[in-house]
C-alpha positions as CSV (number, residue, x, y, z in Angstrom):
1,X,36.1,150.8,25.9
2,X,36.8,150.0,29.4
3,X,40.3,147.9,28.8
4,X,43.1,148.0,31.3
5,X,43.5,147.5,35.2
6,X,40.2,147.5,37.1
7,X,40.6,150.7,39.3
8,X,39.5,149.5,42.7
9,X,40.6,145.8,42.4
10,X,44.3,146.3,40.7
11,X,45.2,149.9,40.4
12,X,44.6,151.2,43.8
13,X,45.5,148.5,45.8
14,X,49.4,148.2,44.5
15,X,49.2,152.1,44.7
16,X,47.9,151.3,48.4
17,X,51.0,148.9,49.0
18,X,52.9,152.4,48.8
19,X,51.5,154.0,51.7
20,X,52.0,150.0,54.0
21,X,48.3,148.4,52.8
22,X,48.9,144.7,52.4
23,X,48.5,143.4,49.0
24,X,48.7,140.4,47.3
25,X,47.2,138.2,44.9
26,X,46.6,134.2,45.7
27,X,45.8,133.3,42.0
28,X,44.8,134.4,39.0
29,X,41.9,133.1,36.5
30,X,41.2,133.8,32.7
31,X,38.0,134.3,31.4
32,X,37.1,134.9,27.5
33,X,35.1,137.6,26.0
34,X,33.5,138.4,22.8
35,X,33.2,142.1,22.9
36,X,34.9,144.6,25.6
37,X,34.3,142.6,29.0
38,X,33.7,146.7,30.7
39,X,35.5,147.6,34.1
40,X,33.7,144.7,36.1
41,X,34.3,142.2,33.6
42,X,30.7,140.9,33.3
43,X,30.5,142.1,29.7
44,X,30.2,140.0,27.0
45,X,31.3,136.9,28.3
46,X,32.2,133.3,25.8
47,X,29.8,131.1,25.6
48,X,32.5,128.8,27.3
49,X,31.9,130.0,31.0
50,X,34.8,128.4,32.5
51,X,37.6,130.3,33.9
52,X,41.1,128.6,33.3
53,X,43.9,129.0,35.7
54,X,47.0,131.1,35.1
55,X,50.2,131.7,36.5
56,X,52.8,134.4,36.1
57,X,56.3,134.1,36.0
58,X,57.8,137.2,38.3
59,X,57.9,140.7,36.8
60,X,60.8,142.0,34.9
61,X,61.8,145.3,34.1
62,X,63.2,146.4,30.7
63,X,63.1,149.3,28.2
64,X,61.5,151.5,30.6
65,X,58.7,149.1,31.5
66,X,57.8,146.4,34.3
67,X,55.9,143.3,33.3
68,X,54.8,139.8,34.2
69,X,53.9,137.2,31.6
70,X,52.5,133.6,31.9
71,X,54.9,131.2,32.9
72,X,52.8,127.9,32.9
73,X,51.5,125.9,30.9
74,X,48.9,127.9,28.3
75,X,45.5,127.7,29.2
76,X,43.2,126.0,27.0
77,X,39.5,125.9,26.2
78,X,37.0,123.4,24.7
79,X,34.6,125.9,22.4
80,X,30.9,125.4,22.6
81,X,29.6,127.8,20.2
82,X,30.4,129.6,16.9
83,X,32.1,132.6,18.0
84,X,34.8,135.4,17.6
85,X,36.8,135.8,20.7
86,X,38.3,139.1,21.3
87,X,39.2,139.7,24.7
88,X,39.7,138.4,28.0
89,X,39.4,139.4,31.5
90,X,41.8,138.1,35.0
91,X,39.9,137.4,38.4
92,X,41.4,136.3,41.4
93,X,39.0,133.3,41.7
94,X,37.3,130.7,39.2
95,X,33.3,131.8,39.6
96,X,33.0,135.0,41.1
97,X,36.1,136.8,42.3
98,X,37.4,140.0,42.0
99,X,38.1,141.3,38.2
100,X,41.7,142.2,38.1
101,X,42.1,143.6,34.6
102,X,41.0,143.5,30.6
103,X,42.7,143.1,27.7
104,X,41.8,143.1,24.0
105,X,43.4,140.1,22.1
106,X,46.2,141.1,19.6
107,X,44.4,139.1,16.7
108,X,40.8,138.2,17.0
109,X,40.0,134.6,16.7
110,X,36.7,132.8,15.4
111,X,36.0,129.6,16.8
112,X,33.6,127.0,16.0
113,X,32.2,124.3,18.7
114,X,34.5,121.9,19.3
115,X,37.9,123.9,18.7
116,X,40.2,124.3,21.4
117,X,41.3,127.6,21.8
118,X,44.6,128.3,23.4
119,X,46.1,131.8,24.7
120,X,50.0,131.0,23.9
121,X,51.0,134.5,25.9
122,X,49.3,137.1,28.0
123,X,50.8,139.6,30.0
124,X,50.9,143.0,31.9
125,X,53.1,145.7,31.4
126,X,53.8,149.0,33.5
127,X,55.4,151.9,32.2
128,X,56.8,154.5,31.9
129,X,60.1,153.1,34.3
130,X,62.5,155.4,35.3
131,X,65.8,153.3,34.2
């Protein structure tokens, strides 16, 4: 399975930022899968297409780990077919983008058109933190 931070998109460029590369992210986009969305992303995609807008509070660091977590409003989106959602995937834009990272849902929820889906929390966490 190809979950986690996309290598070239995420991981590098914050390990870039070490050595003085300029890195930053304008905003970030959610997108739902129904199987592992792979390291692009492109895998296995809703039948609900639409990216939804997300915005992260500013990391905090805790218990020997660093993490950001949604600090808006929860995204939201109309189904349009019969389907179990199980992951998602973060871009940098609403249609095509860069792929930022995956994550597997903790529960896996079936939908049927016309439900509105909600994703109450998402997050990313670093660690191990030297504290």
């Amino acid at each position: 399975m190809a979950i986690g931070l996309n290598s070239t998109n995420l991981a590098n460029a914050m390990l870039n930022g070490i050595r003085g590369t300029s890195f930053s992210i304008a905003a970030t986009w959610i997108q739902l899968h129904t199987g592992d969305p792979s390291s692009t992303g492109t895998a296995n995609p809703s039948a609900v297409t639409i990216r939804n807008s997300a915005s992260f509070a500013a990391a905090t660091a805790s218990a020997g780990s660093s993490s950001i977590a949604l600090a808006a409003a929860p995204a939201s989106w109309t189904m349009t077919a019969s389907e179990t959602i199980s992951s998602i995937s973060v871009w940098t834009a609403s249609s095509a983008g860069l792929p930022l990272w995956t994550a597997n849902l903790t529960v896996q929820k079936t939908v049927a058109s016309g439900d509105t889906l909600t994703l109450n929390t998402c997050g990313l966490s670093l660690a191990p933190l030297a504290v």
